[in-house]
C-alpha positions in Angstrom: 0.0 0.0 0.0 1.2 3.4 -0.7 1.5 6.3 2.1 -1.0 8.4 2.2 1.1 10.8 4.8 4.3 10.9 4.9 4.1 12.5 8.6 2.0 9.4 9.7 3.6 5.9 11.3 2.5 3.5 8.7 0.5 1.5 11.4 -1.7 4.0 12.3 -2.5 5.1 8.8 -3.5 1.2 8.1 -5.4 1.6 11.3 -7.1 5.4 10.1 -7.8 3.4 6.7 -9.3 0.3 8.3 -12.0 2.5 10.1 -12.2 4.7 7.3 -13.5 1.3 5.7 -15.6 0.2 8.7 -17.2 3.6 9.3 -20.8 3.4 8.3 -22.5 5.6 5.5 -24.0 8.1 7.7 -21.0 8.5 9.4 -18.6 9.1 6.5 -21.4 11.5 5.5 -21.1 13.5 8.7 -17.0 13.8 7.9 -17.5 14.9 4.7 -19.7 17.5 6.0 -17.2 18.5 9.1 -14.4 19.0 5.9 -16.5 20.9 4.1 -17.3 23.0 6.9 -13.6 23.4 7.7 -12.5 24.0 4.1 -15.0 26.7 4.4 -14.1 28.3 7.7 -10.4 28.5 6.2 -11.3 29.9 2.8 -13.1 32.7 4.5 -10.6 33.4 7.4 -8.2 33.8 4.0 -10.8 36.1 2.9 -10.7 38.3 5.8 -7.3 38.5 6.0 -6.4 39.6 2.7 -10.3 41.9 2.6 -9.5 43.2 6.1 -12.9 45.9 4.9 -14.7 44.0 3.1 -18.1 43.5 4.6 -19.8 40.4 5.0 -21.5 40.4 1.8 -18.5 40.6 0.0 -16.5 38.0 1.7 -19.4 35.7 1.2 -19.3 36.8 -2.6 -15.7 36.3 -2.6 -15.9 33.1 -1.4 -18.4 31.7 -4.3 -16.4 33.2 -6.1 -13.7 30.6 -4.7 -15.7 27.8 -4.5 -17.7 27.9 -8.2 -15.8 29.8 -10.2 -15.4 33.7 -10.8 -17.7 33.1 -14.2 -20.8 31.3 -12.9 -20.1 33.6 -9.6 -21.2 36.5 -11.0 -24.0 35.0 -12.5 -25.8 33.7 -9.6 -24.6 36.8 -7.1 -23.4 39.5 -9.3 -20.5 42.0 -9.4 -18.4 42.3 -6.4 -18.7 45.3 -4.4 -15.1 46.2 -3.3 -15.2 47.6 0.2 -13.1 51.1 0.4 
């Protein structure tokens, strides 16, 4: 098998893997959805620091921006309206 992390003792990523496998639907549901969540928080703390202004609006603009493209973006939510 190859490593998945190289920071990780081969053991317990066989073990991580194992109940990975075990882990019932639901459950691999529910960390998909704490991922998300986090890929989110991080995206937007990104946001805020390079937007220090920017109001909430916008960094929620920004991010769909981020997360579905600049194009389709502006589209659904408009124009961006850079804070000054």
């Amino acid at each position: 098998m190859s490593v998945l992390s190289s920071d990780t003792h081969p053991k317990m990523e066989a073990l991580q893997i194992q109940l990975w496998r075990q882990a019932s639907p639901t459950r691999k549901m529910h960390m998909l959805a704490q991922l998300n969540a986090s890929a989110r928080s991080l995206a937007l703390m990104g946001l805020r620091s390079r937007y220090p202004n920017a109001t909430e609006a916008e960094l929620r603009r920004r991010l769909a921006g981020l997360l579905l493209g600049d194009e389709l973006a502006r589209k659904v939510y408009g124009e961006i309206n850079d804070a000054k």
